[in-house]
N, C-alpha and C positions, 0 to 999 in steps of 0.2 A: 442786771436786775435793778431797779428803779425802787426804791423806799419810800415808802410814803404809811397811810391808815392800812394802805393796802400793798403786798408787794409783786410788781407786775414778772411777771416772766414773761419773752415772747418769744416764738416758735413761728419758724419758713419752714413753708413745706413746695419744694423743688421737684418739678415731674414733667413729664410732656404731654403735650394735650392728649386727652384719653388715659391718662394713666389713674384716673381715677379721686382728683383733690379735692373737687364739689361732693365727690359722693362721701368721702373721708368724713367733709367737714357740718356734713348735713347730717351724716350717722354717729357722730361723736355727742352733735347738741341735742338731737332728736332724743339719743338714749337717753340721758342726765332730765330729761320731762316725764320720763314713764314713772307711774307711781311705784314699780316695783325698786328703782333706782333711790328715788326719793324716800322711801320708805329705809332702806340700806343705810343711807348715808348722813353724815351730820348735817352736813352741808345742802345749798340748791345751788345752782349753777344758772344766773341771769343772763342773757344777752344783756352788754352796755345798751344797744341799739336796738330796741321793739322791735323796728321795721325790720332789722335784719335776723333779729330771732324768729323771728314769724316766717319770716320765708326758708328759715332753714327747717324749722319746724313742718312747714307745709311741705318742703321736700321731704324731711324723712317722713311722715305721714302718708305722701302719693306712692313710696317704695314698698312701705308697709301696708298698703288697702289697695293698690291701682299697680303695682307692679311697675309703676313707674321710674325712670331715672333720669336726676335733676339733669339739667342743661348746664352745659360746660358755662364755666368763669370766663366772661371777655373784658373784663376790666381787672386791674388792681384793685384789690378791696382789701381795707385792714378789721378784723372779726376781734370784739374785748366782750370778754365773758368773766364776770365775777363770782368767787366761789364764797359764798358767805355762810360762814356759821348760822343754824335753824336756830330761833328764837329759844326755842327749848336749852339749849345747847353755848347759852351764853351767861356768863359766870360774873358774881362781881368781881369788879378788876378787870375787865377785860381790858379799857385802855392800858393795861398798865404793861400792855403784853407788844412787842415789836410789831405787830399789825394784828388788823382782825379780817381779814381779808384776803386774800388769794386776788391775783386778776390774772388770763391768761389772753396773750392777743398773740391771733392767729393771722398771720400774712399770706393772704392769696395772691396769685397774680393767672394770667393766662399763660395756658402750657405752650403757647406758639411761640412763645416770644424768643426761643433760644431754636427753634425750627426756620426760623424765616425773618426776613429784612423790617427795618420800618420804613412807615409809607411817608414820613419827613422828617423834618426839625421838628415838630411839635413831639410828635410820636415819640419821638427820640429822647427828651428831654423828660417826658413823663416815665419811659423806663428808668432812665436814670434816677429819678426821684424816686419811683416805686422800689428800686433796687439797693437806695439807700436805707429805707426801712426796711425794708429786708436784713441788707446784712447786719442790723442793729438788735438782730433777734440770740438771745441765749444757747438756743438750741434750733437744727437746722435738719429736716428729712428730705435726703434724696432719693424719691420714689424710681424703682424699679419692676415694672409692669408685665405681670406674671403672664398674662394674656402674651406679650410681646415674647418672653421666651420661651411659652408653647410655640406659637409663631416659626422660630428661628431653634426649633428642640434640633438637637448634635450641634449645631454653629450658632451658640448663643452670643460666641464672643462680637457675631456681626452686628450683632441689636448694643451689645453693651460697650461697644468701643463708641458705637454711633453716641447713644444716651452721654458716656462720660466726655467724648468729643467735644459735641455742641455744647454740652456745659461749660467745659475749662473754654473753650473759643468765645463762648460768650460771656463771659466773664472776663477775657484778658479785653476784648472790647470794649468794654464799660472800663475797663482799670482805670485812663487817666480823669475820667471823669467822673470815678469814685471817688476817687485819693485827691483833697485838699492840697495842693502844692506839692503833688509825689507823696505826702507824710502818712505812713501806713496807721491804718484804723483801730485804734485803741478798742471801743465797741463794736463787736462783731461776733457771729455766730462762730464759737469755739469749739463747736460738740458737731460732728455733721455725722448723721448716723444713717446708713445705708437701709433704707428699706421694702422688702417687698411688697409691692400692694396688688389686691385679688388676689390674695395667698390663697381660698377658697379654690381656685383653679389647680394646686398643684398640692395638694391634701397629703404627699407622703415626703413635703420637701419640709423639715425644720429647720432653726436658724441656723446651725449648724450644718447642714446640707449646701442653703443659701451662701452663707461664709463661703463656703470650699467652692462651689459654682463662681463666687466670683473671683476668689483670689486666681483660681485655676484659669480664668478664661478672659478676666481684665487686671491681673495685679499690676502690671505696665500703666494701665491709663489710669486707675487710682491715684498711681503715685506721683502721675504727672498732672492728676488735679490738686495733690494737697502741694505739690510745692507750687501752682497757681496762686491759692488761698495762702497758703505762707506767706508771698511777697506783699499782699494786702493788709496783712495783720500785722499789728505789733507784739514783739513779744511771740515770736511765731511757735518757740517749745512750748507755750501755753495753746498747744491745739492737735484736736485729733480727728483723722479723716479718714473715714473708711474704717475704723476700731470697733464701731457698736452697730450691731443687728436687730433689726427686729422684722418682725411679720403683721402685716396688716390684711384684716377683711373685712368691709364695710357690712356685708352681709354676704347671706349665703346665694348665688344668683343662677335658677334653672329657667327654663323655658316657661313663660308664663307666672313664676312666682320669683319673688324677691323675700327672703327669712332676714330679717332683720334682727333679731334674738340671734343670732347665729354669726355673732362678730368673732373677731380676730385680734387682738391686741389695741383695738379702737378704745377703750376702756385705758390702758397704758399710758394716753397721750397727756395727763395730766397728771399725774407720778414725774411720769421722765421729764416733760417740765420744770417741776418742781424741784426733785432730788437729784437728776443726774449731775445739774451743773452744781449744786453745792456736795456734792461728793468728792466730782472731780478737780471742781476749782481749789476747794482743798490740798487734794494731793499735789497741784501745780506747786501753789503757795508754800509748801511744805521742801519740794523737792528742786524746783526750782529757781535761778536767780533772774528773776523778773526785773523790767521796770519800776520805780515807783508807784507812775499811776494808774499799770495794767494790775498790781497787785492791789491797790484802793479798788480798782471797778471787782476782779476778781471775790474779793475779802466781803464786800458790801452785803451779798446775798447770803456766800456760809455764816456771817455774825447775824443777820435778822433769824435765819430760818435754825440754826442751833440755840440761839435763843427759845425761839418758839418750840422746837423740838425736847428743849427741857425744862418750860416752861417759867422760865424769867424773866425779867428784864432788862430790856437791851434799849440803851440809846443810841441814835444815831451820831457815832462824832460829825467833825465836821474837817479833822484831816488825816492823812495816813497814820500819824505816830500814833495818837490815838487810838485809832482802827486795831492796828494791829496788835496794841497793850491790851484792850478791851477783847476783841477776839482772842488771843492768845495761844499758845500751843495747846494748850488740855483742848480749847476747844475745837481747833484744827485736827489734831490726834481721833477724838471722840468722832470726828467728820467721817476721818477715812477710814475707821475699823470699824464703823454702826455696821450691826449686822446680825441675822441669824435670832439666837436666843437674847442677845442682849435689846434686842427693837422690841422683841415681843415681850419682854420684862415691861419697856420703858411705855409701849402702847396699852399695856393691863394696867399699870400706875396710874397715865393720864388718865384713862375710862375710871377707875377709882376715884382718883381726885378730880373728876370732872373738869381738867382740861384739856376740853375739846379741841383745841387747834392743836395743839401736840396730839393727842389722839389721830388726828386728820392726818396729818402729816404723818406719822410711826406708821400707820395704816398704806399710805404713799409705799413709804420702802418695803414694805411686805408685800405688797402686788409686784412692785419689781422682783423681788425676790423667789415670789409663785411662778410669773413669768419667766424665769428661768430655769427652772426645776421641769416646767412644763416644754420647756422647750420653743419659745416664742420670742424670750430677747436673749441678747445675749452683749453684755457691758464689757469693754476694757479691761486688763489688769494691771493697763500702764497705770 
């Protein structure tokens, strides 16, 4: 996570062409503009980029009036969407708070890229580059496309060996030309969380269902992507692969209509952002013995965002010792046990004392917390 006025989180989202990441990301922005959203929340949710709000906006609007569905991603694109406190909703002292600002950047790319060859040197070098921002992302979803194991229903394992294949294949391809001089990637997406997308096709599978479908029929090729991902990362016990579930559905899609109201865990993407990695970076830091500077990148985001969570303030040091005296164990401890009745104490407090970025955020881990009750994600208990 990146500190600054605003604190960025970024999210890859990992799929094959057709699995559905245009419509993900057109129905995620699309929602956060309807007034009924807007009216909910304290917050609005800006595209960085007009041009590129507008056209996601324009795609969810064609699904929602014209039945339409956007046209597949042929380029790398990187999406920054800022989540800022409603004017109403802003307090004196807000500087004085670890950011006022949310930013979330969504990394697209083309779902061929790990299906098929490039057509040069050029091509070649620009995955490369597109894949380093990528792996620079907090949190990482690997889509798995429900439509595909209707497809392959009783031999699903033939679709998801294929799926986790060409990934770890394509991934040890890029290796040397990820990694700096061999030296594994401090910054890198440490959370990769398995998910179904077009959940809306298989309406009696929950993530628990999903979990068990996959350990039962790819637990083998998981585990020979996470020790892919392992060798690239530093610090590798600081990572988990294949641990976290969820379910995705852009909307609901029959013959001739597209229900857009009618999502799936598309609402989630911006919680899990948020909170998962300072939950879990937490418990790493906590349990165990890190690098130096994977524990500074680690520490950076649980001290802004438990800051913000209890509504103090936090400055940024400017080295580990610091870091780690200023965060401390209470607030390491408070990281890994927030939960249940004590978020909903701490979220009715901030809404009393009107502050709304703690509000925001306490609100965060209560949707995750719904969503698991409901049976939609399902978190680690490493």
């Amino acid at each position: 996570m990146k500190l600054s006025r605003a604190l960025e989180q970024h999210i890859a989202v990992f799929g094959e062409s057709g699995s559905g990441k245009t419509v993900m990301l057109s129905s995620f922005y699309g929602a956060t503009q309807e007034p009924a959203y807007m009216q909910k929340n304290l917050f609005h949710v800006v595209a960085d980029d007009i041009g590129q709000g507008t056209r996601l906006h324009r795609n969810y609007l064609g699904m929602q009036k014209s039945s339409q569905v956007p046209m597949m991603t042929k380029t790398s694109t990187s999406y920054a969407f800022s989540v800022k406190l409603k004017e109403g909703a802003k307090v004196k002292g807000l500087k004085t708070k670890p950011f006022d600002a949310l930013r979330l950047v969504w990394h697209d790319y083309p779902g061929e890229w790990f299906e098929q060859g490039v057509s040069g040197p050029t091509e070649a070098q620009g995955r490369v580059d597109a894949f380093r921002s990528l792996l620079g992302s907090d949190v990482a979803f690997l889509l798995v496309d429900a439509q595909l194991l209707l497809d392959n229903a009783g031999e699903e394992e033939r679709y998801l060996k294929s799926l986790l294949g060409n990934f770890k294949n394509g991934l040890l391809s890029l290796k040397d030309d990820l990694l700096d001089d061999g030296k594994p990637l401090v910054e890198f997406p440490r959370i990769w969380v398995m998910a179904l997308t077009k959940a809306d096709l298989l309406p009696d599978m929950d993530v628990f269902k999903f979990r068990d479908l996959l350990i039962e029929k790819a637990c083998d090729d998981m585990d020979a992507l996470r020790k892919v991902l392992a060798e690239l990362v530093e610090g590798s016990d600081a990572l988990s692969v294949g641990e976290d579930f969820v379910l995705f559905s852009s909307a609901k899609f029959s013959p001739g209509e597209i229900e857009v109201n009618k999502r799936i865990g598309i609402d989630l993407i911006q919680p899990l952002a948020a909170m998962l990695p300072f939950e879990r970076h937490a418990k790493w830091v906590q349990a165990k013995k890190l690098p130096g500077k994977v524990v500074e990148n680690l520490l950076g985001g649980v001290g802004a965002l438990a800051a913000a969570l209890n509504g103090r303030k936090f400055e940024i040091p400017g080295r580990i010792g610091q870091l780690v005296n200023l965060v401390g164990p209470s607030v390491l401890s408070g990281a890994v046990s927030l939960a249940g009745d004590k978020v909903r104490e701490m979220n009715a407090d901030a809404m009393a004392k009107q502050e709304y970025l703690s509000a925001t955020l306490t609100r965060f881990r209560m949707d995750l917390d719904q969503a698991e009750e409901d049976g939609v994600l399902l978190r680690s208990r490493r």
